[in-house]
N, C-alpha and C positions, 0 to 999 in steps of 0.2 A: 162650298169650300172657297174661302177666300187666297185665291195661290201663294201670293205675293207675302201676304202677312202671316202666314202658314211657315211660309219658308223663313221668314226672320226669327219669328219664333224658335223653331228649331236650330237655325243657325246660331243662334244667339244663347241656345239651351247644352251648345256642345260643353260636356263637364273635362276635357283635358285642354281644353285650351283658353290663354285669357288674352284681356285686351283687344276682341275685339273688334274688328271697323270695317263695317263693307263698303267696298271701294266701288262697286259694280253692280249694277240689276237692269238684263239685258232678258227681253219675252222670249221665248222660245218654241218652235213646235218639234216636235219631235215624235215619230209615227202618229200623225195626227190629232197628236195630244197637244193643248199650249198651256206652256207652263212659263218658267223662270228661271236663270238662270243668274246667280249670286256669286261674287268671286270677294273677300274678305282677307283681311289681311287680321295677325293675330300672333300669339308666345304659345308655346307647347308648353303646356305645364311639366312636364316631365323632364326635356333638358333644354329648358328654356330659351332655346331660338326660335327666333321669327320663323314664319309658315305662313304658306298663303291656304285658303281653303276654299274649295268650287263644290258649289250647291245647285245640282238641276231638279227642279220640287216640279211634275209631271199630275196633274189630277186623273185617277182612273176613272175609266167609263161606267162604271157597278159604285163608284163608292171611295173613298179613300184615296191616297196619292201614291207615287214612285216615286223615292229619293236617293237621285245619283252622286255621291259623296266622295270627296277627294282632300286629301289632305298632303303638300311638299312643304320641301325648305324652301325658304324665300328665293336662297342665292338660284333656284332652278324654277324661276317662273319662265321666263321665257322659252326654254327648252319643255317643259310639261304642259303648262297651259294649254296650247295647241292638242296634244295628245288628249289630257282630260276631255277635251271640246268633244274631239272626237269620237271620245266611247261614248258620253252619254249621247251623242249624234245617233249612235247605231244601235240604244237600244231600242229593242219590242216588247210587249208585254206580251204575255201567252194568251192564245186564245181562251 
């Protein structure tokens, strides 16, 4: 599994949102898994304001990936961003 290109893919495959542009792609580990971690900027198709969107794409140990998905309004990146960080920080997969 190629992590990186996995996650763009997908990212880039989200059907409600358009425009758009990743700003960010930072490696990640997380429960010792290393992954990737995508922060983009984009329009909600729905009521058309800006959103930011954070993508943590985790490769599992068996096969397949974890993808930690988040999607705000723009005007509240600096207040969420940190948070977002955080959850996908603290997940585990089950054994």
């Amino acid at each position: 599994l190629d992590v990186e290109e996995t996650a763009e893919r997908l990212l880039r495959g989200l059907d409600g949102t358009a425009d758009l542009a990743i700003g960010e792609r930072h490696k990640v580990s997380v429960a010792g898994l290393n992954g990737v971690e995508m922060v983009a900027t984009g329009r909600d198709r729905s009521s058309d304001g800006p959103v930011v969107i954070v993508q943590t794409l985790l490769p599992a140990a068996r096969g397949g990936y974890f993808r930690i998905l988040a999607q705000f309004p723009a005007s509240e990146r600096d207040a969420l961003l940190p948070v977002v960080r955080r959850i996908a920080e603290s997940f585990r997969p089950l054994p």
